[in-house]
Backbone bond lengths (Angstrom), bond angles and torsions (degrees), N, CA, C in turn:
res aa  C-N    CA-C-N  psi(-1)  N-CA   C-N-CA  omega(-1)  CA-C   N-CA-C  phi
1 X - - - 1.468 - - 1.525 110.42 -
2 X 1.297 117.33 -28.81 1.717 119.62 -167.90 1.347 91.00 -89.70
3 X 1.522 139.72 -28.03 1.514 130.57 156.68 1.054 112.89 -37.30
4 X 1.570 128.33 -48.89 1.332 129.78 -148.65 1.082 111.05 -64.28
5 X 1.811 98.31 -61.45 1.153 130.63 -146.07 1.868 104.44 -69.41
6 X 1.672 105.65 -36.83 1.473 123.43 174.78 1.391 104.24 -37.30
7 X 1.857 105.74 -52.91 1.359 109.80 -154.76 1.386 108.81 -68.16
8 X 1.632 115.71 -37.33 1.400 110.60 -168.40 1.585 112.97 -70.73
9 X 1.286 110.23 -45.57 1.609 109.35 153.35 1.304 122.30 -8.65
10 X 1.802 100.46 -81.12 1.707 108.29 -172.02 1.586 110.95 -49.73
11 X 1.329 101.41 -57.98 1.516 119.08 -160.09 1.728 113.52 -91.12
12 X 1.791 129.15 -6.72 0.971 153.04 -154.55 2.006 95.24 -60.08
13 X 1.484 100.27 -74.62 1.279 123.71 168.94 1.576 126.71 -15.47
14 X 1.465 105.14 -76.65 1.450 131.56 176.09 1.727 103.88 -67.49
15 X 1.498 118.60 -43.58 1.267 100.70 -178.39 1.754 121.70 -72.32
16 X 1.183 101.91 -39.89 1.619 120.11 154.33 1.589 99.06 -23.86
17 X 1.372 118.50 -115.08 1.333 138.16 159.87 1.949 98.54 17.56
18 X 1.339 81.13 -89.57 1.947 92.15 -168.58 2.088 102.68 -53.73
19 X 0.792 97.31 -58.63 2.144 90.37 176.22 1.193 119.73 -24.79
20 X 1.530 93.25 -45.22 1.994 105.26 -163.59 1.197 93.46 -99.66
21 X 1.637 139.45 -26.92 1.046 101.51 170.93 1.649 135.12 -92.41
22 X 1.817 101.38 -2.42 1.231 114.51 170.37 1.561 106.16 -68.31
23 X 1.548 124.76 -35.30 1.528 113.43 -176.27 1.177 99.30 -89.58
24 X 1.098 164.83 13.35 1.285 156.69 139.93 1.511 114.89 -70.08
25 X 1.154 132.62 -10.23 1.443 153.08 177.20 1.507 94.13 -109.44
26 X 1.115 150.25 29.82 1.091 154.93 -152.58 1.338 144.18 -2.99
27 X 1.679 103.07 43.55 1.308 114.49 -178.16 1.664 93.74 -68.19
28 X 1.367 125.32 142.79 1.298 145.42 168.45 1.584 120.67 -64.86
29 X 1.567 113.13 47.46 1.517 114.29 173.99 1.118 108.11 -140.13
30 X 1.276 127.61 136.12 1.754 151.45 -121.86 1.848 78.74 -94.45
31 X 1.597 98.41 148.63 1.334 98.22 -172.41 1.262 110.66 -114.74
32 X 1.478 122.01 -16.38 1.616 135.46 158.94 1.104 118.98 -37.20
33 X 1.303 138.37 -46.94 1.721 152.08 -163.31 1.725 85.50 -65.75
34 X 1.432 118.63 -63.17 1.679 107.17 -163.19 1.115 115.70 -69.36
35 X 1.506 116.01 -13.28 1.558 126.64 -165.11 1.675 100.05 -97.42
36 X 1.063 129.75 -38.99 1.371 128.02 -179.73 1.633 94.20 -73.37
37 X 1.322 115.59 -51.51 1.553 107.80 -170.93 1.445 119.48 -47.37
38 X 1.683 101.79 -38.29 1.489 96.29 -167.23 1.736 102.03 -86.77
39 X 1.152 131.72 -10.51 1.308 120.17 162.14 1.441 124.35 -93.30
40 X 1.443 118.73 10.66 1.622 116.45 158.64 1.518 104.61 -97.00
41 X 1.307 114.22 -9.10 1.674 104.57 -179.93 1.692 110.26 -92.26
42 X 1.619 94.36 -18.21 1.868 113.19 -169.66 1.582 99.25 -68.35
43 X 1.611 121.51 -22.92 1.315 129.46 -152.08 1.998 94.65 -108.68
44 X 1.384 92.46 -32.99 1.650 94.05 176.24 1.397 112.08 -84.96
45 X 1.464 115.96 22.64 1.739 107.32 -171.93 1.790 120.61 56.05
46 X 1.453 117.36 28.23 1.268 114.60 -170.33 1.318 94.99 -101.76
47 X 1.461 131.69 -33.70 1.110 125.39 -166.31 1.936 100.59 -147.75
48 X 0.921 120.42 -177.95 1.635 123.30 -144.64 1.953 74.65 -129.13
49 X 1.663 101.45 132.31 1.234 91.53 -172.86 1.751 123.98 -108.08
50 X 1.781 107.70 -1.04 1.433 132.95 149.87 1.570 107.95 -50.62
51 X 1.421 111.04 -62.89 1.428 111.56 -178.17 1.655 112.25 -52.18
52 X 1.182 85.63 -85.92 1.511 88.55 -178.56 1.643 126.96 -29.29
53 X 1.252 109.14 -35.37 1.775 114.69 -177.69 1.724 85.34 -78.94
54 X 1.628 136.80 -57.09 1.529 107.02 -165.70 1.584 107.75 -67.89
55 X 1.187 104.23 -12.49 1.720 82.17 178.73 1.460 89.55 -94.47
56 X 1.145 173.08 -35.92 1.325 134.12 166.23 1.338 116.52 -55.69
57 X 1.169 114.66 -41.91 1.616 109.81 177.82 1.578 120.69 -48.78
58 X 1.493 111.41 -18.98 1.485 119.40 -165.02 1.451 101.73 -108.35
59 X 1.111 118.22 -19.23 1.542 125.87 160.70 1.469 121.08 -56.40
60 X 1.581 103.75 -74.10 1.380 105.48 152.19 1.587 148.41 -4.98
61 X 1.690 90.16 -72.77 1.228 101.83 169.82 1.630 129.05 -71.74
62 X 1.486 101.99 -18.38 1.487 107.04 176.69 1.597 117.70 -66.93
63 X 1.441 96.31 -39.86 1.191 123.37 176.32 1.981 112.76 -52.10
64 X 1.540 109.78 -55.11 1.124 125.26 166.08 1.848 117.05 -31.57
65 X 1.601 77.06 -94.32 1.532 88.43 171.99 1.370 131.13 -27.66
66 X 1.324 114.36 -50.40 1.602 126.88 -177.63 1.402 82.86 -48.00
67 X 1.111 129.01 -61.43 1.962 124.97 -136.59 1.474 87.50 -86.42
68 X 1.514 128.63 -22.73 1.333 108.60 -166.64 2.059 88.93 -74.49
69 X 1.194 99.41 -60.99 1.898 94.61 -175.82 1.193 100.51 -27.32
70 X 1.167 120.20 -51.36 1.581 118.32 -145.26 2.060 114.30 -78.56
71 X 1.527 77.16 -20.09 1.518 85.79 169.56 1.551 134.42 -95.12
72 X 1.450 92.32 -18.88 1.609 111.56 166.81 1.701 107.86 -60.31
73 X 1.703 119.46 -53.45 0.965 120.06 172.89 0.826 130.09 -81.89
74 X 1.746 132.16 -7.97 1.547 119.17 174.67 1.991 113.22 -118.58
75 X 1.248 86.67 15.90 1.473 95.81 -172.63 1.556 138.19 42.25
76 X 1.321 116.05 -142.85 1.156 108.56 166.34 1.819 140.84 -38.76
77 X 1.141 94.82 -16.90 1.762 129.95 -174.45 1.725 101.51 -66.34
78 X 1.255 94.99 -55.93 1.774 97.76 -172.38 1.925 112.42 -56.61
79 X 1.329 113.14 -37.82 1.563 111.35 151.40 1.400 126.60 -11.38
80 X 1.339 81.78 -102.06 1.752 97.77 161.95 1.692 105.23 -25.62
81 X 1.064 130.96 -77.21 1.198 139.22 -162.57 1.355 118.61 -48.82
82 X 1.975 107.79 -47.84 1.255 110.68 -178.32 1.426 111.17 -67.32
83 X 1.379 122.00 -35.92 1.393 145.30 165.94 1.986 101.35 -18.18
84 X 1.612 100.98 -65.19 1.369 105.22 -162.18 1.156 119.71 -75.32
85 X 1.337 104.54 -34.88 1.617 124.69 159.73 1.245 126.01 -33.38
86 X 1.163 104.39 -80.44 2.028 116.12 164.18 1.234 121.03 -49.93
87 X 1.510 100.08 -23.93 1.984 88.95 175.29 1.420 98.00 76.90
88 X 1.553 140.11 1.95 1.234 129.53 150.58 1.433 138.36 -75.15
89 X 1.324 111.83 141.07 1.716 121.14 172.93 1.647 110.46 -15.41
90 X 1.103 126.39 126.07 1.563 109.21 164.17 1.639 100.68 -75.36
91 X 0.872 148.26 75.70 1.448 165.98 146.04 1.459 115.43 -100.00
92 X 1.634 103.33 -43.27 1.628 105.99 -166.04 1.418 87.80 -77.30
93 X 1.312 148.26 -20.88 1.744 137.16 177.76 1.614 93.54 -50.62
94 X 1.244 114.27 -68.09 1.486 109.89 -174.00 0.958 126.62 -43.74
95 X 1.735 116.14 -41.54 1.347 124.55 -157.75 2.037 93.54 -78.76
96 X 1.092 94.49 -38.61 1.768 103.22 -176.88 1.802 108.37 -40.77
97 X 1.548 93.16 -62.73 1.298 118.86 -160.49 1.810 94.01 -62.96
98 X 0.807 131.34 -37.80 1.452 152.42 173.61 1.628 109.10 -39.39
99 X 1.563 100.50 -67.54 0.746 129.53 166.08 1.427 130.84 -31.88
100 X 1.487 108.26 -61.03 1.624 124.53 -157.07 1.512 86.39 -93.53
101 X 1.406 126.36 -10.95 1.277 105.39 -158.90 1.806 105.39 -93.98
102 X 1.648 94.98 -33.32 1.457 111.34 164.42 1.563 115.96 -39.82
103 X 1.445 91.09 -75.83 1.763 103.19 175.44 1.157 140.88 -72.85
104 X 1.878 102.29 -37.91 1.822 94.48 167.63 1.458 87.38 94.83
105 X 1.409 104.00 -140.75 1.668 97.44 -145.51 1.729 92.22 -99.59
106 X 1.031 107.42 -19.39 1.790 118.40 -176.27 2.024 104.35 -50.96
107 X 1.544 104.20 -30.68 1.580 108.97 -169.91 1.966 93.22 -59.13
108 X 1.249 119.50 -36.56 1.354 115.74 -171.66 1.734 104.10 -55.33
109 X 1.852 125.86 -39.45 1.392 104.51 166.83 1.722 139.46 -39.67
110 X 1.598 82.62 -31.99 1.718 79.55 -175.91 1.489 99.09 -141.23
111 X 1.537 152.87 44.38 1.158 149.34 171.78 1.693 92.99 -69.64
112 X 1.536 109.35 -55.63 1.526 99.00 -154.64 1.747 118.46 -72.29
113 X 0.899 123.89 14.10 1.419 144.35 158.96 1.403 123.12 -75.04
114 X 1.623 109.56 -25.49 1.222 112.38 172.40 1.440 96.54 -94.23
115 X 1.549 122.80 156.54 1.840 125.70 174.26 1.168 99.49 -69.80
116 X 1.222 137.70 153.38 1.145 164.68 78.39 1.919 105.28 138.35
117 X 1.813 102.01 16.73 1.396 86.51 -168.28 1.780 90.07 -119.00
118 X 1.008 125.14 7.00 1.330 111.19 167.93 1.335 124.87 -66.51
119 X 1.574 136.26 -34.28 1.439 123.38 161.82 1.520 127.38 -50.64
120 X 1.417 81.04 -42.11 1.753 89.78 -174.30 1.311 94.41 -71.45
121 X 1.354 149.43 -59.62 1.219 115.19 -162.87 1.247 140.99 -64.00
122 X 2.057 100.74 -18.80 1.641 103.51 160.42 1.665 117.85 -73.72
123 X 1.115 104.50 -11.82 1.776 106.03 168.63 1.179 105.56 -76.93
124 X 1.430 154.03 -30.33 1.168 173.48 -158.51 1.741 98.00 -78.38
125 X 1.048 110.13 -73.05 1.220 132.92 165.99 1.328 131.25 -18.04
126 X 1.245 100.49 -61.63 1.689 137.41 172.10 1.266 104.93 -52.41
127 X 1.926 110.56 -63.18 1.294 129.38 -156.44 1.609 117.44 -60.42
128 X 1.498 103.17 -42.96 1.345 138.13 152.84 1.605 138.31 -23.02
129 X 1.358 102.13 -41.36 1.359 151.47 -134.04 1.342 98.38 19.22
130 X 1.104 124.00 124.00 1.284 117.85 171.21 1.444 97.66 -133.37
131 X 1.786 111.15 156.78 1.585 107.65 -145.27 1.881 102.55 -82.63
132 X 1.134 101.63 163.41 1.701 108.90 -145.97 1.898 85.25 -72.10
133 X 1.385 106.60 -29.66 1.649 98.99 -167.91 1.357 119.54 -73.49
134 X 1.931 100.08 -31.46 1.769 98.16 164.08 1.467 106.28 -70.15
135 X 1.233 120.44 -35.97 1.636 107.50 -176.47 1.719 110.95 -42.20
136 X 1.688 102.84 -55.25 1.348 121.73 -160.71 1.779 99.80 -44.23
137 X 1.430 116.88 -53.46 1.252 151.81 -146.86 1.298 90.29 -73.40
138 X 1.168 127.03 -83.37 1.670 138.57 -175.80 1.619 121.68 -45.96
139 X 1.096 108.79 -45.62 1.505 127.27 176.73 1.332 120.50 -84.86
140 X 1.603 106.17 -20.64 1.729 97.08 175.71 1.643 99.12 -83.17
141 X 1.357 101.93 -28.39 1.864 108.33 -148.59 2.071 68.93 -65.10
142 X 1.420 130.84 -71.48 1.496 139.04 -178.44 1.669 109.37 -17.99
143 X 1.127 133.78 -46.45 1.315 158.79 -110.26 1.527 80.33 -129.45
144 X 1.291 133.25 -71.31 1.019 140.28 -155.91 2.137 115.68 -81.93
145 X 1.466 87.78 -31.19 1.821 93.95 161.87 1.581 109.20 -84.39
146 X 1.704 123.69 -18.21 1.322 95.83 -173.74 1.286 105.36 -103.36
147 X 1.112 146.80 -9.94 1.373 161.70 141.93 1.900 104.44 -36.64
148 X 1.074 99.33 -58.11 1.635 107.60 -177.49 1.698 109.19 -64.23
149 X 1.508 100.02 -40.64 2.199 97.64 -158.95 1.713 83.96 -82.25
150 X 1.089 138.37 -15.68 1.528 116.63 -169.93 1.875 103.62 -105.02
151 X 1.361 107.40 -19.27 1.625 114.02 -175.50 1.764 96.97 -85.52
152 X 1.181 112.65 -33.95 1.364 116.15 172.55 1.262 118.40 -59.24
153 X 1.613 109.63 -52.97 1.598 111.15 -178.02 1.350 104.16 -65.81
154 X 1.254 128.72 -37.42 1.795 95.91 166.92 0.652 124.40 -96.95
155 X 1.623 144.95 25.21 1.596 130.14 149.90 1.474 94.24 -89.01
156 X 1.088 121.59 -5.18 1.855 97.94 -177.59 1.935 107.92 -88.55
157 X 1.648 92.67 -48.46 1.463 102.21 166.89 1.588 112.80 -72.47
158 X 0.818 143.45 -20.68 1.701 130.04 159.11 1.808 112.05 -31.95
159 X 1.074 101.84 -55.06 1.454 115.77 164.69 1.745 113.02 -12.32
160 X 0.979 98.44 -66.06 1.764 100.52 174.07 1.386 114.61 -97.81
161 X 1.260 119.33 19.78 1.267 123.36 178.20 2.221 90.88 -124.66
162 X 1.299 107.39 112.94 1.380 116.01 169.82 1.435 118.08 -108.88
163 X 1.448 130.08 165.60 1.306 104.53 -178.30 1.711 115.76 -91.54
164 X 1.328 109.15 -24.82 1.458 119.80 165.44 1.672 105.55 -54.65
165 X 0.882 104.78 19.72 1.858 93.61 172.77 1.130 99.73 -140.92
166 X 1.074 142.43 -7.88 1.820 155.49 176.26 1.784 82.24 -55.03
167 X 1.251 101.79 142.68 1.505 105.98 151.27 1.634 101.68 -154.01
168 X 1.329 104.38 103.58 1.919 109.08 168.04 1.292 103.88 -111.38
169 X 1.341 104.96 153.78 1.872 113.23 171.23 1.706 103.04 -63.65
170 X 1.243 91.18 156.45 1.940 103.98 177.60 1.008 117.33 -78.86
171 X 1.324 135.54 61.83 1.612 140.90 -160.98 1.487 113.31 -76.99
172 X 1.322 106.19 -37.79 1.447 132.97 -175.33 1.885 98.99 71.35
173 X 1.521 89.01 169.24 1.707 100.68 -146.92 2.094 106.89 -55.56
174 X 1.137 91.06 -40.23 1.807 103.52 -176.35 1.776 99.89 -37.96
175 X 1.467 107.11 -71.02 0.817 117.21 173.08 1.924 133.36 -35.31
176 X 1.448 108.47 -51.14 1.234 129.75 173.30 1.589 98.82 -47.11
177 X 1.521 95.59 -67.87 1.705 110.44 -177.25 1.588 117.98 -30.72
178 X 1.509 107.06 -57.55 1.655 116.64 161.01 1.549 122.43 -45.63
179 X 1.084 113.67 -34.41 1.582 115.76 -159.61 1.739 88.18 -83.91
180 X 1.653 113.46 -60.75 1.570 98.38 177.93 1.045 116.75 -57.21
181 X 1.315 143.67 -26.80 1.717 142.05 -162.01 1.606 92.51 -77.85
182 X 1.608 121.70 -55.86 1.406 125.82 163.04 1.505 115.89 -22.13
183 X 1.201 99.40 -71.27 1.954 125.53 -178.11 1.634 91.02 -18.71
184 X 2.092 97.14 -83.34 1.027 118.95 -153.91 1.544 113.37 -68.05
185 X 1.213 115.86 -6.86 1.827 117.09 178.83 1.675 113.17 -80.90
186 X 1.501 102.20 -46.84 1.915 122.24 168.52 1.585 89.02 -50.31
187 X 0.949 140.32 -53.65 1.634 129.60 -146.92 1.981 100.71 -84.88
188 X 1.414 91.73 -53.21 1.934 89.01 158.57 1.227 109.15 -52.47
189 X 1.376 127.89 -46.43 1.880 110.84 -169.33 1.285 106.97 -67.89
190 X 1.423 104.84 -23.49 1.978 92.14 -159.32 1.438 89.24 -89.23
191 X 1.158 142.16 -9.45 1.542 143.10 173.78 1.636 116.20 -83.16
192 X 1.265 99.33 -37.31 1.705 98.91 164.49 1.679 124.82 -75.55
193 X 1.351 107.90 -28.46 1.270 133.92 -176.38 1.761 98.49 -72.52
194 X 1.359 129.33 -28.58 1.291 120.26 -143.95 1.887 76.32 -117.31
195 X 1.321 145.73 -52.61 0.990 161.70 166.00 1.853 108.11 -34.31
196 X 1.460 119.88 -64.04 1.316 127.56 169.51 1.799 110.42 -49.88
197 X 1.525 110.17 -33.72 1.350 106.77 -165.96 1.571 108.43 -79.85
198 X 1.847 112.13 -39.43 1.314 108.00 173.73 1.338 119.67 -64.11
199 X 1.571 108.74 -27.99 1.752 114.39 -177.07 1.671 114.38 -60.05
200 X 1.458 96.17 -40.42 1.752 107.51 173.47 1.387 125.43 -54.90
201 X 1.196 102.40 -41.77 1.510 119.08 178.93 1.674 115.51 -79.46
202 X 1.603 120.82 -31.12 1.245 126.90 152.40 1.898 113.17 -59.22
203 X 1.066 112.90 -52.42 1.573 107.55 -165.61 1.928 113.18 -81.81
204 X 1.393 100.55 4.13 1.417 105.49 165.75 1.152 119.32 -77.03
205 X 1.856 140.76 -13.64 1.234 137.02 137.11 1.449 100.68 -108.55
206 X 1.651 106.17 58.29 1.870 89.68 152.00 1.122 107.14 -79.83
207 X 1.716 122.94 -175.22 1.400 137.01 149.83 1.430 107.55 -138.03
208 X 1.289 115.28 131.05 1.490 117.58 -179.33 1.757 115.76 -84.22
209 X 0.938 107.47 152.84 1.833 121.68 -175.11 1.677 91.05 -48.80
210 X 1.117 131.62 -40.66 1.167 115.51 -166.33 2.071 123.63 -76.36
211 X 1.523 85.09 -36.94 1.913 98.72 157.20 1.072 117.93 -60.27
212 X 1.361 122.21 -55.28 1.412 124.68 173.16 1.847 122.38 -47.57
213 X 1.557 106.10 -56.68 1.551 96.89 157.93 1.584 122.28 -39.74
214 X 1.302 100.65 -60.20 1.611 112.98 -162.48 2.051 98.82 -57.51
215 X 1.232 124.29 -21.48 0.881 131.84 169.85 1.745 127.15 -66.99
216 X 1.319 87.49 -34.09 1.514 98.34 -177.10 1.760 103.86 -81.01
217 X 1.308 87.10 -60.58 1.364 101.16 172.86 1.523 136.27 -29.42
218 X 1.322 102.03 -49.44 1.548 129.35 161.46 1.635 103.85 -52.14
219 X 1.837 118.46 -53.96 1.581 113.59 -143.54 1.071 120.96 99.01
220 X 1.495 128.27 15.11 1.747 129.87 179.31 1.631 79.09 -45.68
221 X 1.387 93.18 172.27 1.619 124.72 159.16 1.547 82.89 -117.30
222 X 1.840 96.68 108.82 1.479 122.97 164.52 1.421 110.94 -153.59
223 X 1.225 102.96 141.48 1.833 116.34 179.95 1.882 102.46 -111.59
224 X 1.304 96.80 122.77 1.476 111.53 -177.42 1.605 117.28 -110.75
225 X 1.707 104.45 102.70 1.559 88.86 173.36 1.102 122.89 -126.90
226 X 1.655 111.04 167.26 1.633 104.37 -155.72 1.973 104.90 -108.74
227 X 1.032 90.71 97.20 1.764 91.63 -165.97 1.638 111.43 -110.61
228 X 1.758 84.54 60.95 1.673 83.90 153.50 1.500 116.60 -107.03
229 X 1.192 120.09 -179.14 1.218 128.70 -175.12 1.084 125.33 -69.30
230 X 1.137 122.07 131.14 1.471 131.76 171.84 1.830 127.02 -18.47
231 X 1.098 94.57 -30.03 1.635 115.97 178.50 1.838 112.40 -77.83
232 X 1.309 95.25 -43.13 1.369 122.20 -165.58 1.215 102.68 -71.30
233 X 1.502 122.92 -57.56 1.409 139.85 -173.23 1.655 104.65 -69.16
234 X 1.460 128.99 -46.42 1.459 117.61 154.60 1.218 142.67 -11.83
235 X 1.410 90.35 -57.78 1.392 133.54 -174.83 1.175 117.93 -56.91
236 X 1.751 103.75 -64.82 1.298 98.37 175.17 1.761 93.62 -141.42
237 X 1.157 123.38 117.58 1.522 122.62 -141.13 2.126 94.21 -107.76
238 X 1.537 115.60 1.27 1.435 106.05 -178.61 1.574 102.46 -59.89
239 X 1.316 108.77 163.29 1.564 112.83 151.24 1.521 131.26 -152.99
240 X 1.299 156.62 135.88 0.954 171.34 144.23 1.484 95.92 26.80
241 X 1.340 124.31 106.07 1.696 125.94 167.65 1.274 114.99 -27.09
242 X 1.132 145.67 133.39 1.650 145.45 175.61 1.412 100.27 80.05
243 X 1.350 143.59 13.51 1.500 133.34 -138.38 1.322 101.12 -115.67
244 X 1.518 147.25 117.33 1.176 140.84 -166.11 1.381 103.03 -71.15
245 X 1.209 147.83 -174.81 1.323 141.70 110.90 1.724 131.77 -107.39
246 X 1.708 80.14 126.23 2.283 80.53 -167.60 1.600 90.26 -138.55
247 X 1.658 118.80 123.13 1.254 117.75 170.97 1.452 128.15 -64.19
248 X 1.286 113.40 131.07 1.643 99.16 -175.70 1.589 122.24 -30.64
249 X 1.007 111.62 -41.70 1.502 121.85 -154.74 1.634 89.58 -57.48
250 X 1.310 126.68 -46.48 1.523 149.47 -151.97 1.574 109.96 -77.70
251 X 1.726 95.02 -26.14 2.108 87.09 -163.72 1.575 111.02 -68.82
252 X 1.097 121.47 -4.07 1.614 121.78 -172.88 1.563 88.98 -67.53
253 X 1.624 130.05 -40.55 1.250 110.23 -170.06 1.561 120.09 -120.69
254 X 1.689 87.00 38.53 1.702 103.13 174.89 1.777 97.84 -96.87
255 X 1.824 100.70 137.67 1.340 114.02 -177.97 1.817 114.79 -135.89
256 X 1.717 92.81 9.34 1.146 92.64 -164.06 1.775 126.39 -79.50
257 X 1.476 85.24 -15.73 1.800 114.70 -163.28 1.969 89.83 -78.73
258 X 1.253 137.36 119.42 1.270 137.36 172.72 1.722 99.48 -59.85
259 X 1.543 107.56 140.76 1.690 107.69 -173.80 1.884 113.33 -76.33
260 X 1.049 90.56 -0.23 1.981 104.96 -178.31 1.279 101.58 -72.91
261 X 1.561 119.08 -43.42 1.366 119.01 -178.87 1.719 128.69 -69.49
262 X 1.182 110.02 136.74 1.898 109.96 172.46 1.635 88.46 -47.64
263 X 1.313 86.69 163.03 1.714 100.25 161.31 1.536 131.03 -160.37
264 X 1.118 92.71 115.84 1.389 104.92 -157.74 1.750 127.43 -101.81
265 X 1.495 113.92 105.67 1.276 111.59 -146.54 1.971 102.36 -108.51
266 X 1.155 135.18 135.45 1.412 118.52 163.09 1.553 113.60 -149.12
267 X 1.073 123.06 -179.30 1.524 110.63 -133.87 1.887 90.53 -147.79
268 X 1.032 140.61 28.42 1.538 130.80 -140.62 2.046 82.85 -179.63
């Protein structure tokens, strides 16, 4: 245990730092585990718990920012992207966009509390342009409660957690190192695994750009609509020749398309 505990000491800091800022760049590994850790060790005197929260806090935000630039300049595109990245549902794009549109810039206090929609909403952000000082403003004040409610819960719960009651096998650190790298690889598979299965089940009525021409082309009797989001369509407002536009949220009370016709809806 005094191996362990040495190691997280030395290395506690820097690994902190790099976690949060690799999941904020949207590598797909849960960001709670480093944040509770470093406030049950902040409470055991292992680590200083001011420090440790600004360097996650500064991780974070590095992390932020990058995606906000990156979304200012690549627009709507980075979606998609963050999408593949995270290994999340393309659902949470909607749910994001949903989201930000409800709240505006206030969703940046608490997006990252919900899974998988906190990148996207600082990409959201970006895409938007919304001005860099409300960004700064909204997302640090965000940044700074979710960093705090999970670093808090383990220095408060450390409390009943002592280290004289710890009992782990003596693996020594190499070993340890494997078992989390293990941890964190199962949690990517079961996220790619769960992601491939909804994609399968979506692309069993895909239609590719090239059917769809050949469709037009021909004269099917087909109704084409373009049901992306309101944000999306701003953004970049062309659409598909003949192509209606009706936001998803809306088609439950679209009647306009005759029911004889195919209908052909895409969102990208």
């Amino acid at each position: 245990m005094h191996d362990i505990l040495q190691a997280l000491i030395q290395y506690g800091y820097i690994l902190l730092f790099l976690w949060l800022f690799l999941e904020r760049l949207g590598i797909p590994i849960p960001a709670a585990i480093p944040l509770v850790s470093a406030g049950l060790l902040a409470e055991m005197e292992y680590m200083r718990f001011a420090y440790a929260m600004s360097l996650a806090f500064a991780a974070v935000m590095l992390g932020d920012i990058a995606w906000f630039f990156i979304s200012r300049i690549r627009g709507v595109r980075v979606l998609s992207l963050l999408c593949r990245i995270t290994l999340e549902p393309d659902a949470c794009v909607r749910k994001t966009q949903n989201l930000f549109t409800k709240h505006g810039p206030a969703s940046l206090l608490f997006a990252k509390f919900i899974p998988g929609l906190g990148n996207l909403t600082v990409a959201l952000a970006g895409i938007v342009r919304l001005p860099l000082k409300t960004f700064l403003l909204f997302d640090s004040i965000g940044s700074l409660l979710w960093v705090g409610f999970f670093m808090g819960a383990g220095y408060i719960f450390s409390r009943e957690i002592q280290p004289e009651n710890i009992v782990l096998p003596d693996w020594g650190q190499g070993s340890i190192l494997i078992a989390v790298i293990l941890l964190v690889a199962l949690y990517i598979t079961w996220k790619y695994l769960r992601r491939g299965y909804l994609l399968k089940k979506l692309f069993s009525n895909r239609m590719t750009p090239e059917e769809l021409k050949g469709k037009i082309d021909s004269g099917d009797e087909i109704a084409i609509l373009d049901v992306r989001h309101a944000l999306e369509f701003e953004a970049d407002p062309y659409i598909i020749p003949g192509a209606l536009y009706f936001p998803l949220e809306n088609l439950k009370r679209f009647s306009a398309v005759p029911v004889e016709r195919e209908i052909v809806t895409y969102c990208a």
